[in-house]
C-alpha positions as CSV (number, residue, x, y, z in Angstrom):
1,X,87.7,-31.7,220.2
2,X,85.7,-29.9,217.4
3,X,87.0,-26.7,216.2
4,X,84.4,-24.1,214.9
5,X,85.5,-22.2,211.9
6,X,83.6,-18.6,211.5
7,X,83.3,-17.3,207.9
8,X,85.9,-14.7,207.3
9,X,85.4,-11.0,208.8
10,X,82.4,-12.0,210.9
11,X,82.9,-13.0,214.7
12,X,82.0,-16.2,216.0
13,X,78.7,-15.4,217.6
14,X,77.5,-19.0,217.8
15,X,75.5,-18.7,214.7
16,X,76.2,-22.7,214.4
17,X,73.6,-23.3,217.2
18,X,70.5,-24.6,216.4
19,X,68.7,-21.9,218.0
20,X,70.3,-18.9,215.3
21,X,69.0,-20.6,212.0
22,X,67.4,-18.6,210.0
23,X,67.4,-15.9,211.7
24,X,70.3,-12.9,211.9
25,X,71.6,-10.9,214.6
26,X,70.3,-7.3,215.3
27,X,72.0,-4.7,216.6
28,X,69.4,-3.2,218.1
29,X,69.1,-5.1,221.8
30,X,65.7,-4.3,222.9
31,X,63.8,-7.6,224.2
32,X,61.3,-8.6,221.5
33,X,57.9,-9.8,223.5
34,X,56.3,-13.2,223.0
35,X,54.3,-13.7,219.7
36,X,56.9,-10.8,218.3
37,X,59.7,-11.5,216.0
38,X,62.3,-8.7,214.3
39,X,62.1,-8.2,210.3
40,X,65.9,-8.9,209.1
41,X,65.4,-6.3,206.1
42,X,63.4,-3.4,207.6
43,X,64.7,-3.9,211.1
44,X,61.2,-3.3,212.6
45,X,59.4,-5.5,215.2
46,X,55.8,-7.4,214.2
47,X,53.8,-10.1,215.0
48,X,54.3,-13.7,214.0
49,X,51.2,-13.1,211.5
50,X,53.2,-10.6,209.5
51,X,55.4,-13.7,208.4
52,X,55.5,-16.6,206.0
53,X,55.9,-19.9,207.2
54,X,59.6,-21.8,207.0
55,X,60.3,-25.1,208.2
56,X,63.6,-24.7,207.8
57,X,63.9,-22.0,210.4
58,X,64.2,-22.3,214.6
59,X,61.2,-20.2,215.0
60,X,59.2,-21.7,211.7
61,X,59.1,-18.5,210.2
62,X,60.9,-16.4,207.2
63,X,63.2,-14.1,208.0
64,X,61.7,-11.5,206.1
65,X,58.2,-10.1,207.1
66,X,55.3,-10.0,204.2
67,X,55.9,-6.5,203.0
68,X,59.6,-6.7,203.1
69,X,59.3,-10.1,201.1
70,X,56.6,-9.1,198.6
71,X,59.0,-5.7,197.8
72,X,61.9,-7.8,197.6
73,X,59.8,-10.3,194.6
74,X,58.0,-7.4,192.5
75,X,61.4,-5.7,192.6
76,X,63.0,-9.0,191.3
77,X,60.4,-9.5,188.8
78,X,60.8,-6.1,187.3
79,X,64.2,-5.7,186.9
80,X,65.0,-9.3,185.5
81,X,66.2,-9.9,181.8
82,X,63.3,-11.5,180.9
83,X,60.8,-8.3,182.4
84,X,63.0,-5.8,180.8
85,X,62.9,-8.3,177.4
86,X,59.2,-8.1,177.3
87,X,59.1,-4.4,177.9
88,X,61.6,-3.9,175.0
89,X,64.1,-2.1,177.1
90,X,66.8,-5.5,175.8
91,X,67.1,-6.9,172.8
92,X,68.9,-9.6,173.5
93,X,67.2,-12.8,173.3
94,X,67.3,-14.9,176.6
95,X,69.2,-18.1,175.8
96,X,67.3,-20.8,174.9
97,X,63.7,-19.3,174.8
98,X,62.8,-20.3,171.4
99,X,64.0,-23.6,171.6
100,X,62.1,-24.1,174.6
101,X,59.3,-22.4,173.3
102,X,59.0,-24.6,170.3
103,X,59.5,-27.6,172.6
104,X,55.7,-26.4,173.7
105,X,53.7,-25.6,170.6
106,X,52.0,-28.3,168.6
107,X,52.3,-27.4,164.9
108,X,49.7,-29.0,162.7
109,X,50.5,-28.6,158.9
110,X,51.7,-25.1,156.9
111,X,52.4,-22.0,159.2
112,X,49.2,-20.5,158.2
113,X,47.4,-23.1,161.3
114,X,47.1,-22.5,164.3
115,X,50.0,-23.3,167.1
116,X,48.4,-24.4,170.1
117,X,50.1,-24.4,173.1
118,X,50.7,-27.3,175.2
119,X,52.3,-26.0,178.8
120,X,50.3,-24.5,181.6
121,X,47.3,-22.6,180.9
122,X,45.3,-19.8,182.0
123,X,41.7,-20.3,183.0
124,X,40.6,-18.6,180.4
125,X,42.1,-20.4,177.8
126,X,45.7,-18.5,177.7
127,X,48.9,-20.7,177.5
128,X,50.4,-19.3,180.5
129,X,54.3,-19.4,181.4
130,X,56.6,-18.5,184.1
131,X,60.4,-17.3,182.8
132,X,62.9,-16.3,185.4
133,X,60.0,-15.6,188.1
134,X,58.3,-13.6,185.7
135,X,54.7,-14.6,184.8
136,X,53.6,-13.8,181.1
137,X,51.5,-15.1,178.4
138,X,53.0,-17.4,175.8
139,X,51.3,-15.7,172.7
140,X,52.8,-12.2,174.3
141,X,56.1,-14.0,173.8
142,X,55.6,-15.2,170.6
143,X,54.9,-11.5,169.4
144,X,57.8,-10.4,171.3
145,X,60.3,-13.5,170.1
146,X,59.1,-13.5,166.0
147,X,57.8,-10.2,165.7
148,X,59.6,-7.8,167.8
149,X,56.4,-6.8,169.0
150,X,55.9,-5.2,172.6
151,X,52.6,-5.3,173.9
152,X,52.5,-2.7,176.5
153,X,50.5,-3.1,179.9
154,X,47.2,-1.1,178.8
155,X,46.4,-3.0,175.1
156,X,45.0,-6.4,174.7
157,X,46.1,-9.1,172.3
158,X,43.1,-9.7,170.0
159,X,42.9,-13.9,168.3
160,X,42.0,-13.6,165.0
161,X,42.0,-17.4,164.7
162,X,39.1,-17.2,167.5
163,X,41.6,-20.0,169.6
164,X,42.9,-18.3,173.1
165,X,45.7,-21.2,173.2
166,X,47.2,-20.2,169.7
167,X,50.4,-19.3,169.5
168,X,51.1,-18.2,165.8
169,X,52.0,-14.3,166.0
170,X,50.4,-14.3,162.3
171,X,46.9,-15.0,164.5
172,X,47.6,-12.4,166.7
173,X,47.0,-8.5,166.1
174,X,47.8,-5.7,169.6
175,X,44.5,-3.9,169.8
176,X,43.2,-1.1,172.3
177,X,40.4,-3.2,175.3
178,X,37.3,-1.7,173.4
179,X,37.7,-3.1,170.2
180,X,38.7,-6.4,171.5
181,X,36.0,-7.0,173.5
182,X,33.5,-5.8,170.5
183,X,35.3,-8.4,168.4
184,X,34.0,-11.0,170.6
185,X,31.0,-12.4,171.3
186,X,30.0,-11.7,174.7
187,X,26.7,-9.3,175.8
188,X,29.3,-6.5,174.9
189,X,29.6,-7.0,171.4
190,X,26.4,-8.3,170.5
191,X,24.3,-5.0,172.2
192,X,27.2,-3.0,169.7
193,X,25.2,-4.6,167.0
194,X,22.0,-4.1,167.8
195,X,20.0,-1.9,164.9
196,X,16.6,-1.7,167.3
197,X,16.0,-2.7,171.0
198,X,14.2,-5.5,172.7
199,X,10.6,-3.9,171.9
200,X,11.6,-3.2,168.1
201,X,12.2,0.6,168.3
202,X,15.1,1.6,165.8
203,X,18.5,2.4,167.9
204,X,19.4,5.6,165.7
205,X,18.4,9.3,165.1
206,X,16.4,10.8,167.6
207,X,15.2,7.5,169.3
208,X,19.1,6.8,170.4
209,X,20.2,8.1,173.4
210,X,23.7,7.7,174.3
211,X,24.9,7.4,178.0
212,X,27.5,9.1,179.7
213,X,29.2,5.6,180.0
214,X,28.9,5.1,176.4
215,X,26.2,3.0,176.4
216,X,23.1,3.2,174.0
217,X,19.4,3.3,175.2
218,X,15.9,3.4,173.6
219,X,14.3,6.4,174.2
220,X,10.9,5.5,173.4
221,X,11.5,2.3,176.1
222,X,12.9,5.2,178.7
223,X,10.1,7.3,178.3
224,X,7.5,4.7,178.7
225,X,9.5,3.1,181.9
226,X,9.4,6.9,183.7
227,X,5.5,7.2,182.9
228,X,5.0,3.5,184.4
229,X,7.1,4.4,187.6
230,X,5.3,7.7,188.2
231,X,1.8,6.1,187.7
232,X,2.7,3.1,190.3
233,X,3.9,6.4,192.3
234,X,0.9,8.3,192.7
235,X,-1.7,5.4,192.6
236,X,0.3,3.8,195.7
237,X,1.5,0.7,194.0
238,X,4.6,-0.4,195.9
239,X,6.9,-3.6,195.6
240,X,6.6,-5.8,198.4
241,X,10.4,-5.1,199.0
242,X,9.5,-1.4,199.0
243,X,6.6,-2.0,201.5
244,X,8.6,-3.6,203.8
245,X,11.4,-0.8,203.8
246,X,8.8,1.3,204.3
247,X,7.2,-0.4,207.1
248,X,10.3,-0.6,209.0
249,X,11.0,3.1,208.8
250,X,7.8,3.5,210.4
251,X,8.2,1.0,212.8
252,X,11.7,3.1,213.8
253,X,9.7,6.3,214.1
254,X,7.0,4.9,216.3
255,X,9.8,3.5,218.6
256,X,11.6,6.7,218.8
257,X,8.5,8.8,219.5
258,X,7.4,6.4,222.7
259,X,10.8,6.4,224.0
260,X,11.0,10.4,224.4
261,X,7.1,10.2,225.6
262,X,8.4,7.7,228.4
């Protein structure tokens, strides 16, 4: 005869059958309906959609419902060592980290090259890492590891070194979103740069016109866009798209009109 030992100050309820895995007791005894299953942390009764998948449980599904279980993780990940590390709220080191740090960073010749990192990456370029749960950039934790440097949540990390996998906190320089992106080279930067627009017209003085976005425009190329779109206004000159919006609205008013005649 087997004898069934219950953990100590908890009744044997029979939570050694098959049938009570993964799941735990409520007090509340209200029949759940079909398709229905009770949350374990909020207590409340939703569908089997509201849950995450787990083979290891009777019903195949996690204990926890979505909300309950994405809480439970951003809670986590905010409150670890390593999140409060990065924040600068500790100063203590995590064990290990620049060891295995180091482990992941090719080093080619004096410490004025470029370290490039060799883990996961971002697809973007960005050696990406995941310490404790916590996701961060590796090049954030070398500024935080060699410089003390804290990079809060609304500044960017600008690459001198022009290398997105670099590693070197020497390469590396916290700057505000605007002027990193005008230190590139996408459309951004190279309209900052700009001295006249597309038709030759000088972008400065009276001729620049600045937008409430911050953008700059040609006001010799806005003026002569306005006087185009009001000729092709008065003379009738439509786009085929705006014939055809324009045909259906009539189309609708005939429709309406015959209906109330009828």
């Amino acid at each position: 005869m087997t004898q069934t030992h219950a953990r100590p100050g908890a009744e044997n309820t029979g939570a050694n059958d098959e049938s009570c895995r993964g799941t735990r007791l409520s007090a509340d005894p209200t029949p759940i309906p079909d398709g229905m299953k009770r949350c374990t942390k909020c207590e409340e009764v939703k569908p089997h959609s509201a849950f995450h998948r787990n083979r290891k449980a009777a019903d195949g599904l996690h204990p926890h419902c979505k909300a309950c279980h994405a809480a439970y993780r951003a809670d986590k990940k905010a409150n670890s060592p390593v999140a409060r590390w990065l924040r600068g709220e500790l100063d203590v080191t995590p064990d290990g980290l620049e060891a295995w740090l180091l482990d992941r960073i090719e080093r080619d010749g004096d410490d004025d090259a470029c370290w490039t990192w060799q883990g996961a990456m971002h697809n973007r370029g960005y050696g990406r890492v995941t310490l404790d749960g916590v996701p961060a950039y590796a090049h954030h934790i070398a500024l935080r590891l060699w410089l003390g440097i804290v990079v809060p949540e609304e500044m960017h990390v600008d690459h001198l070194c022009r290398d997105r996998s670099c590693c070197n906190p020497s390469h590396l320089e916290v700057v505000t979103p605007k002027v990193n992106v005008l230190r590139g080279i996408g459309p951004s930067a190279e309209n900052a740069v700009k001295t006249h627009c597309d038709n030759g017209h000088p972008l400065t003085g009276e001729n620049l016109y600045v937008r409430p976005d911050g953008g700059r425009d040609c006001r010799a190329c806005r003026r002569n866009h306005s006087r185009a779109h009001y000729a092709r206004t008065r003379n009738g000159e439509l786009t085929p798209e705006q014939k055809l919006n324009r045909g259906i609205f009539a189309r609708t008013i005939t429709f309406n009109v015959t209906e109330r005649s009828a």
